[in-house]
N, C-alpha and C positions, 0 to 999 in steps of 0.2 A: 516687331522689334528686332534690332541686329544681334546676333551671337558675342554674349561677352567673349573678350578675349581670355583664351582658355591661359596664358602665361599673369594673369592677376590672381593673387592668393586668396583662398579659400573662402579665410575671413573676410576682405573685403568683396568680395562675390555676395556673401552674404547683409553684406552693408548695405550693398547697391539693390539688391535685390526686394531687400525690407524697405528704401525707400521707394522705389517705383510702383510697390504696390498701394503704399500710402498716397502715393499719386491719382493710385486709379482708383484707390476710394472716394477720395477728394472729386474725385474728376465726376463720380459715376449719383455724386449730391448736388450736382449745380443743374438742378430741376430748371426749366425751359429754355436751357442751353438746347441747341439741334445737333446732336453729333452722333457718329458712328462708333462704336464701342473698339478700344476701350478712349477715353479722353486724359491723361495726364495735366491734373493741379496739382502746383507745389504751394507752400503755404502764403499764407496775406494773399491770395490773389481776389481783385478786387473785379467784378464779372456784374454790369449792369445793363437792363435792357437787354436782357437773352435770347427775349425771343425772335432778335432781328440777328442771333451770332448763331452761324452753318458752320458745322467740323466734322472736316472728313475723319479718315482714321487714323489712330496716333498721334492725333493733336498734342501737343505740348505748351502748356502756361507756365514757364518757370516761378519761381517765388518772384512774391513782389511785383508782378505786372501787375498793370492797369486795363481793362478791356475796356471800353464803355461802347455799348452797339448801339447809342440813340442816331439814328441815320436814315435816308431815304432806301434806300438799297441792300442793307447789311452788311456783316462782315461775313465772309465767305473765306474761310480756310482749305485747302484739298489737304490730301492725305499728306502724314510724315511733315507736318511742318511743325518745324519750334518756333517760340517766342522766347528769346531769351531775358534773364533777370532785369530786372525794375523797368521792363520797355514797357509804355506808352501809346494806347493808341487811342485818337480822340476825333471821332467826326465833328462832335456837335460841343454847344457851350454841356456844362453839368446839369444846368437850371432848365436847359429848355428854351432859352431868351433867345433871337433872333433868326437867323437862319438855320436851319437844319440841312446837314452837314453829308453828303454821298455815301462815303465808307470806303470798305478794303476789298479786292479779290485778292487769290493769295495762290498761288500753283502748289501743285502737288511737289513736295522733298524740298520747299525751299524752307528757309531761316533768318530771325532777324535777331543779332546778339546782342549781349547785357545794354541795356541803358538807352536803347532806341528811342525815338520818338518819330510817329507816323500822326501828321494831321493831315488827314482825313477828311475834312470838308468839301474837298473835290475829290472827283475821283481819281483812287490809288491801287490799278492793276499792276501785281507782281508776280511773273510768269513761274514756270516749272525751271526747278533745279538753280535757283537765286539763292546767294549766299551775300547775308548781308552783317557786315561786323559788328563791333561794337560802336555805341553811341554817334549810330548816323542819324539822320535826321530827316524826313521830308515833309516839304510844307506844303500841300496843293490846296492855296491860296495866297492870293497878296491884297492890300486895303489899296485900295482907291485914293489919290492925293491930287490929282490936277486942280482942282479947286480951293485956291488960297484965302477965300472967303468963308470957309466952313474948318471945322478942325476936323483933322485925318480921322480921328475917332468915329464920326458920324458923315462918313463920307462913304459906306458901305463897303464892301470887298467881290474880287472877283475872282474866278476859279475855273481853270484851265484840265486842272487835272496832270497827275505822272502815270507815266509808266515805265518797265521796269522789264524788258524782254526775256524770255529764256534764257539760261546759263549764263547769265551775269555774275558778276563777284564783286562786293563792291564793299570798299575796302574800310580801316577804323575813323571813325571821324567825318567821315563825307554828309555833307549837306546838298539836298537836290532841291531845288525850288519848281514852283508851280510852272506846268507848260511844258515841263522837258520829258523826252522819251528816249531812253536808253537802249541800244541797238542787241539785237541776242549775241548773244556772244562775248558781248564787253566785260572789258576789264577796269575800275575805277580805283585809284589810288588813294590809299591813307591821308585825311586831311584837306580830299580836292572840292571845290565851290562848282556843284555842277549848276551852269544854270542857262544852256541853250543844249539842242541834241546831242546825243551821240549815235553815230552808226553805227551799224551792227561790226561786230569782231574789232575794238575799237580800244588802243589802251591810251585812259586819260590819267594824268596826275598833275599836282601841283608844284611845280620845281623850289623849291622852299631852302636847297641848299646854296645860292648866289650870294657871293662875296658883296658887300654893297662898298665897302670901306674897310680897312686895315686901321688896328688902334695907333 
């Protein structure tokens, strides 16, 4: 864990303090979880199918995520990663019904902030030192539709997989769709629709400020 900073007051030192421990209580009762001591749970965290979820060390489940590890492969966290509040991550249906779903790798010191959503049904490699915002999103899958004889529903789906290179940053809002791989280094802006590659050292965004018309 990093050194509080020594310019925050006493009593809140002792704030922080009393919750991170309740963390690593929480963290140290999620019996056939696999992890490295110590594991950080904050409260509601909802952690099913354990015994397919790896955690290096310093794992962090903030409150309110969702884990679910029903998957071929598991989820695989390294060390010093967070999950930030109420994210999401989902291989497989809840039930068990249809395809069963790849899962996550996850690098050592990376992060993914409040309100993410990561599905997971194809494969979702996210390298060392990824810094991912708030409420992105990635889908690695998309449903099958060429056949206008059948409805999209039962027309199966197919799954390409992301990935997600070293030292990326990728910014609040961004949506990455199945198939795309992001170069190390990249830079992704707040709000962009990724949905072909990016090369490595690469800054992408979505221009959103154009005049279309004057009232």
């Amino acid at each position: 864990m990093p050194n509080i900073n020594p310019n925050i007051h006493t009593n809140d030192k002792f704030i922080i303090i009393k919750n991170t421990l309740c963390k690593i209580f929480r963290g140290s009762l999620k019996l056939g979880v696999h992890f490295k001591f110590p594991l950080f749970v904050g409260k509601h965290v909802d952690i099913t199918h354990r015994r397919s979820i790896f955690c290096g060390k310093n794992v962090k489940f903030e409150s309110y995520t969702e884990i679910h590890g029903l998957s071929t492969h598991g989820l695989h966290f390294g060390d010093n990663v967070t999950i930030g509040r109420y994210t999401e991550i989902r291989p497989s249906s809840y039930y068990g019904v249809g395809q069963i779903g790849y899962g996550l790798e996850m690098g050592d010191h990376s992060s993914i902030g409040p309100y993410g959503f990561i599905g997971c049904s194809g494969a979702i490699k996210i390298g060392k030192d990824v810094m991912i915002g708030p409420r992105v999103s990635l889908f690695a899958e998309n449903h099958n539709f060429k056949n206008e004889s059948v409805d999209i529903k039962y027309q199966g789906v197919n799954n390409q997989g992301i990935t997600i290179e070293d030292n990326c940053w990728i910014g609040s809002g961004v949506i990455i769709l199945d198939g795309v791989t992001i170069g190390k280094g990249s830079v992704v802006g707040a709000g962009t629709l990724v949905a072909k590659n990016i090369p490595p050292n690469s800054i992408v965004y979505d221009k959103r400020d154009k005049v279309i018309r004057k009232r």
